[in-house]
ZADOZA-404408 format. One line per field, with one value per residue (C-alpha): residue number from 0; residue in one letter; z negated, x negated, y negated. Coordinates in Angstrom, 2 decimals. Each point is the difference from the previous one (the first is absolute). Example, Ala and Ser with C-alpha at 12.3 -4.5 7.8 and 13.67 -1.06 7.14 Angstrom:
<sites>
nr = (0|1)
rest = (A|S)
pz = (-7.80|0.66)
px = (-12.30|-1.37)
py = (4.50|-3.44)
</sites>
This chain:
<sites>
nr = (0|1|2|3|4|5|6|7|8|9|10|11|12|13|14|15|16|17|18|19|20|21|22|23|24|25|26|27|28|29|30|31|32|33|34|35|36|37|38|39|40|41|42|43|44|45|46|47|48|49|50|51|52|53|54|55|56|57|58|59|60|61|62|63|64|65|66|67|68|69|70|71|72|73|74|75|76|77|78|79|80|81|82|83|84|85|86|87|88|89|90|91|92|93|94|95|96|97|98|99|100|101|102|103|104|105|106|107|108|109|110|111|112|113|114|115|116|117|118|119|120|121|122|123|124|125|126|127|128|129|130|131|132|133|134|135|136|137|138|139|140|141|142|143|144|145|146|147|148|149|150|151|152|153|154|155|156|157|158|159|160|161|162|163|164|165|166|167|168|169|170|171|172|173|174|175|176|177|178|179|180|181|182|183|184|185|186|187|188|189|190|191|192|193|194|195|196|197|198|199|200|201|202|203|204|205|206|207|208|209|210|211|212|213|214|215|216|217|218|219|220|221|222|223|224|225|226|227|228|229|230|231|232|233|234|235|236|237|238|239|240|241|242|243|244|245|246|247|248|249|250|251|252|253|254|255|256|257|258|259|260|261|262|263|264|265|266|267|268|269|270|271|272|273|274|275|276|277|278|279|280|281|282|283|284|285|286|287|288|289|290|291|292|293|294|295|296|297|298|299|300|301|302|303|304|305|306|307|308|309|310|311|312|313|314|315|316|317|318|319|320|321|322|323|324|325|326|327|328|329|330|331|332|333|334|335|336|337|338|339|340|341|342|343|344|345|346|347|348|349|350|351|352|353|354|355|356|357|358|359|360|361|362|363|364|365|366|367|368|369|370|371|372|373|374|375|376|377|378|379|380|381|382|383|384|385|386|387|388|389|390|391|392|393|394|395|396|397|398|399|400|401|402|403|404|405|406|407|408|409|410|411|412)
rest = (X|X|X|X|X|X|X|X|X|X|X|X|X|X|X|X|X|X|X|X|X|X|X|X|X|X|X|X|X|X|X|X|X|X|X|X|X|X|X|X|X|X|X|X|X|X|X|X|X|X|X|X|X|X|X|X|X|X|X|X|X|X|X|X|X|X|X|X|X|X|X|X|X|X|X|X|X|X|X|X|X|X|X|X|X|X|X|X|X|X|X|X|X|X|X|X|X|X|X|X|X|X|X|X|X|X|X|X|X|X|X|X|X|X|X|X|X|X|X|X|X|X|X|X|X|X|X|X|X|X|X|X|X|X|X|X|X|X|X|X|X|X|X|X|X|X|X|X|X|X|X|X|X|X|X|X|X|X|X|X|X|X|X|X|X|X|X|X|X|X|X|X|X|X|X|X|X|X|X|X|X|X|X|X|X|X|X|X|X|X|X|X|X|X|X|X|X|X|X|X|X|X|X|X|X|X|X|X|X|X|X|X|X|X|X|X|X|X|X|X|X|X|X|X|X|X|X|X|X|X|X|X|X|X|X|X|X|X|X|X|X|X|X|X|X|X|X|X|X|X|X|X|X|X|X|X|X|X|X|X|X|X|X|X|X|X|X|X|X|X|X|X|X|X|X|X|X|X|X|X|X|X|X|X|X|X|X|X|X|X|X|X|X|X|X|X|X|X|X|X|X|X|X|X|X|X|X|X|X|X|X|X|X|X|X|X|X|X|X|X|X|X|X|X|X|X|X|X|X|X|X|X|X|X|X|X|X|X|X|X|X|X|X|X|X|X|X|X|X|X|X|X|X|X|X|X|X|X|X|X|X|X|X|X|X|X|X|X|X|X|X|X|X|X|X|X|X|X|X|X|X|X|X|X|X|X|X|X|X|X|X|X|X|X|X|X|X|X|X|X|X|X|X|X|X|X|X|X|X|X|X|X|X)
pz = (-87.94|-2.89|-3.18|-3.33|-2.04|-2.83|-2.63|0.59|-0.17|-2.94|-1.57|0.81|-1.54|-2.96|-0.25|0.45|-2.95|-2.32|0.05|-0.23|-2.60|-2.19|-3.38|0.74|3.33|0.63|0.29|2.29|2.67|0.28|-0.20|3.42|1.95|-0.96|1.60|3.24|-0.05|0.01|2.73|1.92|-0.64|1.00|3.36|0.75|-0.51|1.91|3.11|-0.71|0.57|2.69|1.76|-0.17|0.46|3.04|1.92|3.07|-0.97|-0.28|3.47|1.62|3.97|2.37|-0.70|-3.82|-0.75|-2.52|1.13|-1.37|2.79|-1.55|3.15|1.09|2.91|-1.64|1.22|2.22|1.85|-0.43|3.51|0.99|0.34|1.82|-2.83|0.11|-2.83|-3.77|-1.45|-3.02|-3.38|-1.60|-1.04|-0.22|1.71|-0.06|1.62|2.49|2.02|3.45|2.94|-0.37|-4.07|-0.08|-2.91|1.60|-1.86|0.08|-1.04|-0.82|0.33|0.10|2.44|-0.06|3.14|-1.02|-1.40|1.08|-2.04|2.37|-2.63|2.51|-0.48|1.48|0.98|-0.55|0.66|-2.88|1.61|2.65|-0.69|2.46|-0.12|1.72|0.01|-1.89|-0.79|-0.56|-2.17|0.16|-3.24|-0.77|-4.24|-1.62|0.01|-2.84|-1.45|2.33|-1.20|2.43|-0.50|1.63|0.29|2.44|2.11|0.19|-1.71|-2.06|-0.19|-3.15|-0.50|-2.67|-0.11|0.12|0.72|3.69|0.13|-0.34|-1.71|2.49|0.88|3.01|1.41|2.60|2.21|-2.27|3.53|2.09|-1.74|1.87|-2.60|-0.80|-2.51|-0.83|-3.51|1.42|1.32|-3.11|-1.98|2.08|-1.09|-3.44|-1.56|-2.99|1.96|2.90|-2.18|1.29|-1.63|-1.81|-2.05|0.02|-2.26|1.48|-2.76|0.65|-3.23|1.61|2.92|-0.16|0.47|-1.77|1.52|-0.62|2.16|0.98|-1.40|-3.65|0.64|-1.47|1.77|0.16|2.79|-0.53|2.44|-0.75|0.10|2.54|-2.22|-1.12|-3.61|-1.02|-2.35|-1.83|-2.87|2.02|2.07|-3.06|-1.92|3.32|-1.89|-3.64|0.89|0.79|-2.67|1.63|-1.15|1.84|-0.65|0.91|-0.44|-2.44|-1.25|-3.51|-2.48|-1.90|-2.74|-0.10|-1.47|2.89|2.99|2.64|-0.71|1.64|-0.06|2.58|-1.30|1.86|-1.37|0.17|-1.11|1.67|3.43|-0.99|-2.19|2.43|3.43|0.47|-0.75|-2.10|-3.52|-2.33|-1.02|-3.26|-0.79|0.20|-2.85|-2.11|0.57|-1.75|1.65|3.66|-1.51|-0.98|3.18|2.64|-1.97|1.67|-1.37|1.31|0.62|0.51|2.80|0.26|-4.21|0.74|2.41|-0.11|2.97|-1.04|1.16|1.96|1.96|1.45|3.61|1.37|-0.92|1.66|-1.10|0.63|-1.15|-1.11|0.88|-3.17|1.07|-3.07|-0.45|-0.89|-3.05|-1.72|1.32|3.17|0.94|1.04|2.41|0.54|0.85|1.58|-1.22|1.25|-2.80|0.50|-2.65|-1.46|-1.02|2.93|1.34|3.42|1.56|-1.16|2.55|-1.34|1.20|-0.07|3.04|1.42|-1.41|1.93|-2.14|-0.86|-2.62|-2.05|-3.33|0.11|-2.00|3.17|0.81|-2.49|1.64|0.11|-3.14|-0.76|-0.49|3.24|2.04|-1.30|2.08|3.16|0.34|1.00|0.51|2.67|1.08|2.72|-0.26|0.09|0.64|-2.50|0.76|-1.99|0.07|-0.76|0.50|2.40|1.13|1.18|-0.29|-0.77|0.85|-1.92|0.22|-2.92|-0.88|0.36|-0.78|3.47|1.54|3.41|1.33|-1.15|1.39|-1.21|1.54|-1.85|-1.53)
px = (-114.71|2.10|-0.58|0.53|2.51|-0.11|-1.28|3.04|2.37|-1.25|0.02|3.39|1.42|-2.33|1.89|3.45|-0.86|-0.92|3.41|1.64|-1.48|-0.31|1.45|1.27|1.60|3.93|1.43|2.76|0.70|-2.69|-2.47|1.70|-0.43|-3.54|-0.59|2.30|-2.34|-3.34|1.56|0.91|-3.92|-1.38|2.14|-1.01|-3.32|0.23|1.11|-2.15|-3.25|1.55|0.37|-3.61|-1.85|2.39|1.27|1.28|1.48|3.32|-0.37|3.35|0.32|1.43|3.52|-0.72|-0.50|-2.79|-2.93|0.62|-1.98|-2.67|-1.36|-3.73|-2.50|-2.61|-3.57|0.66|1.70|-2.63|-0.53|-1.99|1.91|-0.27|0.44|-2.24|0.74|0.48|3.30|2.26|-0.20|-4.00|-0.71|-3.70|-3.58|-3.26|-3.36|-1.49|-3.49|0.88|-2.45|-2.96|0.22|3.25|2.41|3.62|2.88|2.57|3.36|2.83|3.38|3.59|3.19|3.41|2.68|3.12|0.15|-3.68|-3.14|-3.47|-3.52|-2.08|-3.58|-2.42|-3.98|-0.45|-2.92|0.77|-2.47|1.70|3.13|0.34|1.52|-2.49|2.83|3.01|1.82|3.76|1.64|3.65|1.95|3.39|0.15|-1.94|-3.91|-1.91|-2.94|-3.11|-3.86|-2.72|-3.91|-2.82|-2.35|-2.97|1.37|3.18|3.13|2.74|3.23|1.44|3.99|1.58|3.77|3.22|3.49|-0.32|-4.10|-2.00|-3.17|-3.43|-3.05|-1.38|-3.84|-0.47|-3.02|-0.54|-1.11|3.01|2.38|0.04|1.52|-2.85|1.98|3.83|1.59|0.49|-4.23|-0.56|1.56|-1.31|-3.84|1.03|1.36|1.46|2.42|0.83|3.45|1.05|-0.40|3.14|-1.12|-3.35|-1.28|-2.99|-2.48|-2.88|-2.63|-1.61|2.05|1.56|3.63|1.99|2.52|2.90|0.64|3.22|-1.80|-0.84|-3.42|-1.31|-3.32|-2.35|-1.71|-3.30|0.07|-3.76|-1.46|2.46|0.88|2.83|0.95|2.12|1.82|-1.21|-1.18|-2.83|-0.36|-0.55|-2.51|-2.02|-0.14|-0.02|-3.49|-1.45|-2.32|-1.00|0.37|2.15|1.11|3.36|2.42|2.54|3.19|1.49|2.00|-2.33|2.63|2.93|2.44|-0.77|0.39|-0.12|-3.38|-2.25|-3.87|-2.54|-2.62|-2.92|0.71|-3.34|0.20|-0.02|1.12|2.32|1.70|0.58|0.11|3.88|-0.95|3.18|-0.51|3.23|0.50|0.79|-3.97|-1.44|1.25|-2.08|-3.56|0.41|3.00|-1.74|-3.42|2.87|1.95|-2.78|-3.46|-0.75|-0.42|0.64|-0.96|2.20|-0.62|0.82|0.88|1.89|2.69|2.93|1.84|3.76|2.03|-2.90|-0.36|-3.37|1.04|-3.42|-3.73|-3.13|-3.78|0.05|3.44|3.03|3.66|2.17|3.66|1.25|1.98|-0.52|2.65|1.67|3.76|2.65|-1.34|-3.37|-2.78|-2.03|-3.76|-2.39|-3.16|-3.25|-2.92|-2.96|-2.05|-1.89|3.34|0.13|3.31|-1.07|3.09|3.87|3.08|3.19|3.71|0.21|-2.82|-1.12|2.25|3.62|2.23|2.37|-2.41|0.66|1.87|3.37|3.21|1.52|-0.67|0.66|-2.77|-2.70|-1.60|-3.40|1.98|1.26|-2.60|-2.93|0.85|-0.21|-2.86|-3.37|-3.35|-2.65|-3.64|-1.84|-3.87|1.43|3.23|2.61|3.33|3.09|3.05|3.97|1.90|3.37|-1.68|-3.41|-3.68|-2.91|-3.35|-2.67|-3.75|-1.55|-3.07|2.17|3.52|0.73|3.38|-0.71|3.16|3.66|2.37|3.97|2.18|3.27|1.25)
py = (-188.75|2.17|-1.31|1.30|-1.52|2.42|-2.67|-2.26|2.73|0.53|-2.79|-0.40|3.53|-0.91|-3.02|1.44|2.98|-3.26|-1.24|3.06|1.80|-3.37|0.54|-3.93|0.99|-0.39|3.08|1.51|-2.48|-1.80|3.02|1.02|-3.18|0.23|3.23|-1.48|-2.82|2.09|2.10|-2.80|-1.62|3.64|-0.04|-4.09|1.20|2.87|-2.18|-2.72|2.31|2.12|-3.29|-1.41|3.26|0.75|-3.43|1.36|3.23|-1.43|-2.37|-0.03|1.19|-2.07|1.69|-0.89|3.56|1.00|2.31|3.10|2.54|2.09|2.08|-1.52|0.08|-1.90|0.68|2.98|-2.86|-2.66|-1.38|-3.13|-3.14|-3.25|-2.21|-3.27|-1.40|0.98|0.75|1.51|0.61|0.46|3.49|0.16|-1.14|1.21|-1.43|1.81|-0.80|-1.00|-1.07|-2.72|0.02|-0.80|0.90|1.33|0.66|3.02|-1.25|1.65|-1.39|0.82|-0.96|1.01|0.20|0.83|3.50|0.75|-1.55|0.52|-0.07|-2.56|0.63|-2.92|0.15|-4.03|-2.45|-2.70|-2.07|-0.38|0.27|3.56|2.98|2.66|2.18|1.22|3.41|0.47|3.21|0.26|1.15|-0.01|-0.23|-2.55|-0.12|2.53|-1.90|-0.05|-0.61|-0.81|0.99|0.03|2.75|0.77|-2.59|2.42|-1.73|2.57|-1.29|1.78|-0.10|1.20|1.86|-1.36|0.90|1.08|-0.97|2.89|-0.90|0.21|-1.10|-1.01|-0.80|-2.50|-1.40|-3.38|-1.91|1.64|0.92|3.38|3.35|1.97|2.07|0.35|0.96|4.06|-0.14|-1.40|2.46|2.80|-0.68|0.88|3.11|-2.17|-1.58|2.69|0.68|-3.96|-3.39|-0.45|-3.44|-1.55|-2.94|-2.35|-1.47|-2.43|-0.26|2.26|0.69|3.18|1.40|2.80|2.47|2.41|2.63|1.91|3.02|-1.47|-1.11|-3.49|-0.19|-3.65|-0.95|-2.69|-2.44|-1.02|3.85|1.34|2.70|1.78|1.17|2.80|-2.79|-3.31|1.35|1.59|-3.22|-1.64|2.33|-0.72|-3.81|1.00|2.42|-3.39|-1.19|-3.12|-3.55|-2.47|-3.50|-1.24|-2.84|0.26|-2.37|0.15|-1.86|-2.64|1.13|2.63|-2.09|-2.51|2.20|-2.77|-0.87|1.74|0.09|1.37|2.37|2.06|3.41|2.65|3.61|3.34|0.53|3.01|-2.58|-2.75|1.19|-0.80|-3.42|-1.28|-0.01|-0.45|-4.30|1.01|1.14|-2.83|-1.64|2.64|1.03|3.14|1.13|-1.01|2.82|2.81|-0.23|-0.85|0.90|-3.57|-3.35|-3.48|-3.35|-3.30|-2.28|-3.04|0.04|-3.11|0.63|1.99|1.38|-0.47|2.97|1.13|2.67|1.51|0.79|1.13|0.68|1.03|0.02|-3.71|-1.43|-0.04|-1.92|-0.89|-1.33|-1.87|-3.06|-3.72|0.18|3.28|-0.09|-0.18|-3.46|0.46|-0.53|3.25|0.75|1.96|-0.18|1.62|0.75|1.81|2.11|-3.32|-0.66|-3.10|-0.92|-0.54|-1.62|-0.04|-0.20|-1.20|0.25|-3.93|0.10|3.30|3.14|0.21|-2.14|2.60|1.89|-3.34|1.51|-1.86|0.31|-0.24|3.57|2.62|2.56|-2.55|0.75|1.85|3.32|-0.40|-1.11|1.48|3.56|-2.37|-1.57|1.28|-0.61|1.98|-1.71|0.89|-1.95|-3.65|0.43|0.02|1.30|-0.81|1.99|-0.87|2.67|-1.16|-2.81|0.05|-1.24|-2.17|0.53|-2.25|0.13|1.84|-2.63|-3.21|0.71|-2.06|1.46|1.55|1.05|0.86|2.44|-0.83|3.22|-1.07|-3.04)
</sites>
């Protein structure tokens, strides 16, 4: 998915303003090829993230020509296919009940063919290693970014806009995969969005996704109440009315000097404080500053670990996954851990044994840091089944009380 590389950019032009404004700094000359330099770093940059958030865009044709088309089809296209067996690059996946107890999956994936890229979307039986059936969507620009969820045993594909993607969502039969609702059906059921979608942004703690509209509107729809808000701040005085407790997980810096060191805490205070569930790193470090922020307070578990460049992927009322490394650093194994409230790691899988090998940090690979990768791995459960997430590649199923791997789906190598 798009990350946000603000922070290093940053850091960067706070660098660059350093040495030129230094009273110390050479003058004339040399005060030019800096600022060549930091344009040159800013453009690098620029590339260098264009390239991991979009792999394929630049995929030459057959003829060697680049894909430059921008006119789509996409779902008003989306016709069943007779694919029987997974393929592409991993978008996203989402669990879905299927017959006799079973868990299914609903992956997303895409292909290209010379100038034309086709959004495959699969019904699969991980058990046994089927696929119940599979969908194909043809568009003719590169991919927008697409989010799964599942609701009432209905899934909504939400994609967002891009250059020749119109942003949409979609409802489908979770068992057949049969369109209950299209983006225009959708948008008909609510007077907030009858001027047309125009960009659309999908959240998940809680679920919920926020629109623009061709006629100026910025309306919220909650996924959980199946309501829609004339914009967020009314979505979220329905949270901040709530005077409930609630207790949640929560990682921070043990100190904020030493950033990479993280610390799990179980964080209780109002509801209308914590409902979003992501609480800022850098107020932990402080009881007091946690009270004036959050009017919540919070206890460490597990007082004698620290996560190192951890990052809290997912949370429930039961548990939590922290994906952290072995050392801080380019060279390094990395971790997922799960813990539950007690403050009990139940099991850990590692990217020496049971992660994909290529979420190992490596100076090898300039994008396989933390910053990087943390935008690209995720976390969903289902009961007892865990389901990890690499975006581009694929996924890993593991069984929630035993940390046992169950299955694992590679799309792309």
């Amino acid at each position: 998915m798009a990350q946000d590389y603000s922070n290093l950019q940053k850091l960067a032009q706070q660098q660059t303003q350093q040495y030129q404004h230094s009273p110390n700094s050479p003058k004339g000359n040399i005060g030019c090829i800096a600022v060549i330099i930091a344009a040159v770093f800013f453009a690098a940059m620029g590339a260098l993230v264009y390239f991991w958030v979009y792999p394929a865009y630049f995929s030459k044709t057959a003829d060697g020509k680049k894909n430059t088309a921008t006119n789509r089809k996409g779902d008003s296209d989306r016709n069943e296919s007779t694919e029987s067996s997974l393929k592409g690059i991993y978008m996203d996946a989402l669990i879905v009940p299927g017959d006799n107890g079973k868990k299914n999956l609903w992956i997303m994936s895409y292909t290209l063919k010379g100038k034309t890229y086709y959004v495959n979307t699969y019904i699969y039986d991980p058990a046994d290693k089927e696929v119940i059936k599979s969908f194909e969507s043809e568009y003719s620009s590169y991919p927008s970014l697409m989010k799964l969820f599942l609701k009432d045993k209905e899934v909504w594909k939400v994609n967002s806009e891009s250059s020749g993607n119109p942003a949409g969502v979609s409802i489908y039969d979770a068992a057949s995969g049969e369109e209950k609702l299209n983006t225009q059906g959708f948008s008909q059921k609510y007077s907030e969005l009858q001027g047309g979608i125009s960009k659309l942004y999908a959240r998940e703690n809680p679920p919920y996704i926020e629109f623009e509209t061709k006629d100026g509107r910025k309306p919220a729809f909650d996924l959980t109440s199946n309501k829609m808000y004339e914009n967020y701040a009314a979505f979220r005085k329905s949270y901040s009315d709530e005077k409930t407790e609630m207790t949640i997980f929560g990682l921070g810096y043990e100190k904020s000097s030493e950033n990479a060191r993280k610390k799990l805490f179980l964080v209780t205070g109002p509801k209308s404080n914590l409902w979003e569930k992501n609480i800022s790193e850098s107020y932990f470090d402080n009881p007091s500053t946690l009270k004036f922020f959050t009017k919540s307070e919070a206890k460490p578990l597990l007082s004698d670990k620290v996560f190192l460049e951890g990052e809290l992927l997912y949370q429930d009322d039961e548990c939590c996954f922290v994906f952290h490394q072995t050392q801080v650093g380019s060279d390094a194994e990395r971790l997922l851990s799960c813990i539950d409230k007690s403050g009990t790691i139940l099991w850990t899988a590692s990217t020496e044994n049971d992660l994909f090998p290529k979420l190992r940090a490596t100076s090898k690979d300039a994008v396989s840091g933390m910053f990087f990768i943390k935008s690209s791995v995720h976390v969903s459960r289902s009961g007892d089944l865990v389901l990890f997430g690499f975006e581009r590649f694929g996924i890993i199923g593991f069984d929630y009380k035993t940390g046992k791997k169950m299955y694992a789906v590679e799309l792309s190598k």
